[in-house]
N, C-alpha and C positions, 0 to 999 in steps of 0.2 A: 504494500500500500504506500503509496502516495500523496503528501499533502503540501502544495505551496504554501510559504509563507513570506510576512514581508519583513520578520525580522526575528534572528535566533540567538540563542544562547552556545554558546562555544565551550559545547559538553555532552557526554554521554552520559547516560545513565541506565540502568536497568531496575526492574519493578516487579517482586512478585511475595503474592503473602502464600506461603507452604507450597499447598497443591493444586492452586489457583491457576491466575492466569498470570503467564511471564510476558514481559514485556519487553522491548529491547529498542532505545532510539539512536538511530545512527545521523548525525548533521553533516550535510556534504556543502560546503561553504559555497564551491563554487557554483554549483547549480539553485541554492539557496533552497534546499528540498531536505523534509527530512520523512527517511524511511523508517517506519514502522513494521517490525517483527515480531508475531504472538503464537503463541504454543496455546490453545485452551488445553488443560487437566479439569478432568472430576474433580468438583471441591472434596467431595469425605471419597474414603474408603469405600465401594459397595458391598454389601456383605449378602447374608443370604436374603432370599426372598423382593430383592431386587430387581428392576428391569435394566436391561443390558443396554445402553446408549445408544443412537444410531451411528452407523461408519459416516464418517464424513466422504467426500468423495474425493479423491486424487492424494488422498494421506494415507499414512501408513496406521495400524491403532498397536498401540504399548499398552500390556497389559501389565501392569508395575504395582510396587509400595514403595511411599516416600520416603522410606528410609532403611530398605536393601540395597546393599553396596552392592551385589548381583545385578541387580535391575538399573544401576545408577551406571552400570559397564555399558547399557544398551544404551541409555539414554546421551551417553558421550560420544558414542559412534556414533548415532545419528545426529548430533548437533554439530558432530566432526564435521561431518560432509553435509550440512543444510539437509537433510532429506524430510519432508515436512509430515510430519505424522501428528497426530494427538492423543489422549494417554486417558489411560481408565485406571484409577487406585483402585488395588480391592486388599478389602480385611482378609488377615490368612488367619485369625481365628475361628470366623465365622464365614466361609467363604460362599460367594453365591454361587446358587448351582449349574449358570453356565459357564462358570471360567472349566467347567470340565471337561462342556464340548471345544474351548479352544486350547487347553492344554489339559490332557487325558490324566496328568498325575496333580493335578490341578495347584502347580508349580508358578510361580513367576519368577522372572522375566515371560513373557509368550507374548510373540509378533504376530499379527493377522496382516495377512497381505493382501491387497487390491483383489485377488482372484478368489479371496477368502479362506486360501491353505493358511494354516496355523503353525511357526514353529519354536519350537521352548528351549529353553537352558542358555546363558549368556555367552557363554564360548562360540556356543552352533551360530545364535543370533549374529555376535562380532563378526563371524568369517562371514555368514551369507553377503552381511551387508557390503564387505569391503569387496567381494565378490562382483556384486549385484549393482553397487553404485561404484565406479574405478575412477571417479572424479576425488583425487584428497587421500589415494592412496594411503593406507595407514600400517603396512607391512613392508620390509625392504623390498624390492627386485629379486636379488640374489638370493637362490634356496636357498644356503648355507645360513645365511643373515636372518633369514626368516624362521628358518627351525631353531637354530637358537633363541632366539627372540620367544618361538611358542614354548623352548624349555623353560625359559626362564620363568615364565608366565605361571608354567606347572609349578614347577619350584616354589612359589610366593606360596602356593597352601601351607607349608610350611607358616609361613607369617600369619595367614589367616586365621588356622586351628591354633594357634597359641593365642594370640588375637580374643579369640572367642574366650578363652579358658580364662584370660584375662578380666574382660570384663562380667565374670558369670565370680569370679574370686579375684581380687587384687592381692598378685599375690611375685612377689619378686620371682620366683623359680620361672615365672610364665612371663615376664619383663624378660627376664633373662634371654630363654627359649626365643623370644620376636628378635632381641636383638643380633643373639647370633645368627639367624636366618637374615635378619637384613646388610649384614656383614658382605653378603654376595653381591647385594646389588648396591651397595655404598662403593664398593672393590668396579664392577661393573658400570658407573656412571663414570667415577675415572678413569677407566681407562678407555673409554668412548670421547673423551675431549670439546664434550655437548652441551649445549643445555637441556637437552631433553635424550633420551635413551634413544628414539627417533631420529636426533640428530638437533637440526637447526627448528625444529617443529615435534611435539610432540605426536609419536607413533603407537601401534595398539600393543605394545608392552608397556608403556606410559599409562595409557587407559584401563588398561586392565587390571592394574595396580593401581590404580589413586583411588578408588572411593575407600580402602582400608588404610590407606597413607591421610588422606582428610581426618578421617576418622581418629586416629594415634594422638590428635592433638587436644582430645578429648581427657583421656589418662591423667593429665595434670587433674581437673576437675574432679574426678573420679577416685582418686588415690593420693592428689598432694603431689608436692615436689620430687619424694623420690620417682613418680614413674613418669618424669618427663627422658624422652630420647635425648641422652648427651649431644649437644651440639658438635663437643671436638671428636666423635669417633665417628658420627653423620655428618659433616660437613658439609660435603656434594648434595647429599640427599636432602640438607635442610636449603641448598640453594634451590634444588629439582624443586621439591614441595613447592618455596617460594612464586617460582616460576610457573610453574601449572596454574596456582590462584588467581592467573593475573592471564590465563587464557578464557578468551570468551566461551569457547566449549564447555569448560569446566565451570564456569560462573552460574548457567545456566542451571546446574545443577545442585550448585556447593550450597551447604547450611553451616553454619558457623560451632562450634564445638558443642557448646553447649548447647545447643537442641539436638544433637548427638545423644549429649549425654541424659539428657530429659529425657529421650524414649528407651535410651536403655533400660535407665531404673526405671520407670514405668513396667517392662519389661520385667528386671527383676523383681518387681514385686507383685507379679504374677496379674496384671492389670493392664497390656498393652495398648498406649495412646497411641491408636495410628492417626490420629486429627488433632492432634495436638498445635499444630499451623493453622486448622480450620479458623 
């Protein structure tokens, strides 16, 4: 969308409350026009007994939660490459009962495409897309480059499941366990010479790992001082992070630590906010 105007402000800005609608204003000086970008999301979660929203037409639809790092991997591919979809939240405590006809173990992340095939789990998602859309490439060229890149990706479970164990117990043995796992990829950005693991842009071994890299910076809140990541044994990794925040793709998606940490403990106390942005 397109709107003349006869006089602007010499700024961006973006606009979104939770699961709402994000907004994004771009001012282009010289033509004196400024572009408008909007993702609509379900305000809440839908749960059961729900009716399933219409498809929009020529979008893709994201079957997501607003605060799975799983489903936050889809959602940075496609903001990677522009691909214009819209997004349904659904409760996975109470889930409704057709996210089973569009994903069978009624799982999210699950993509619905234009043709109305459905497919699930973020990994499968990440490749189709970079597949399916070749505009923004987000994998090397070179096989070699690329398989590692997907080992590496494997690898991170490691960071993940301790990750988890973390936040379910704070408990130094599992600070530990993350940091020696991130040990590889602290080793791994230096010696790539980058700002991003991508290179001079970040690629989908970047995205694959940042909604649990956002996340880490929650653990101060969570536990105090001890469980903040050393700055001098991450140093690369605390410039990458830096770097990421400050890309639009990622913006799009990013919630600030503390509302991380809000639904966690919601979470742990056995009361799951998923509209806690509503």
């Amino acid at each position: 969308m397109k709107y003349s105007v006869t006089s602007i402000s010499c700024s961006c800005r973006r606009l979104f409350r939770g699961a709402g609608l994000v907004w994004q204003l771009k001012v282009v000086v010289s033509d004196i026009t400024v572009i408008v970008y909007r993702r609509k999301m379900s305000d809440k979660h839908l749960s059961r007994g729900s009716k399933i929203p219409p498809l929009s037409k020529g979008k893709l639809r994201l079957y997501s939660m607003r605060f799975d790092p799983y489903c936050q991997r889809v959602h940075l591919v496609l903001d990677a490459k522009k691909i214009p979809y819209d997004v349904v939240n659904v409760n996975l405590t109470d889930k409704p009962e057709w996210l089973y006809e569009k994903s069978p173990l009624g799982k999210v992340p699950a993509l619905e495409l234009e043709s109305g095939d459905c497919i699930y789990e973020s990994m499968i998602i990440a490749d189709y897309l970079d597949e399916k859309y070749p505009q923004r490439p987000l994998y090397p060229k070179d096989p070699l480059k690329k398989a590692k890149d997907k080992l590496l990706i494997d690898q991170f479970n490691k960071v993940i499941s301790n990750l988890y164990k973390l936040y379910q117990n704070m408990d130094r043995e599992f600070l530990d366990a993350v940091m020696k796992a991130l040990d590889v990829f602290e080793r791994e950005i230096v010696s790539r010479s980058k700002p991003f693991f991508g290179g001079d842009k970040p690629g989908m071994l970047d995205y694959m790992i940042w909604p649990w890299c956002e996340r880490s910076e929650m653990l101060k809140i969570m536990g105090g001082d001890q469980f903040v990541l050393p700055r001098e044994r991450f140093l690369r990794l605390m410039e990458w992070r830096n770097a990421m925040k400050e890309e639009e793709s990622v913006k799009l998606s990013y919630l600030e630590p503390d509302v991380h940490a809000k639904y966690i403990n919601s979470h742990r106390a056995g009361c799951v906010d998923y509209d806690l942005l509503v």
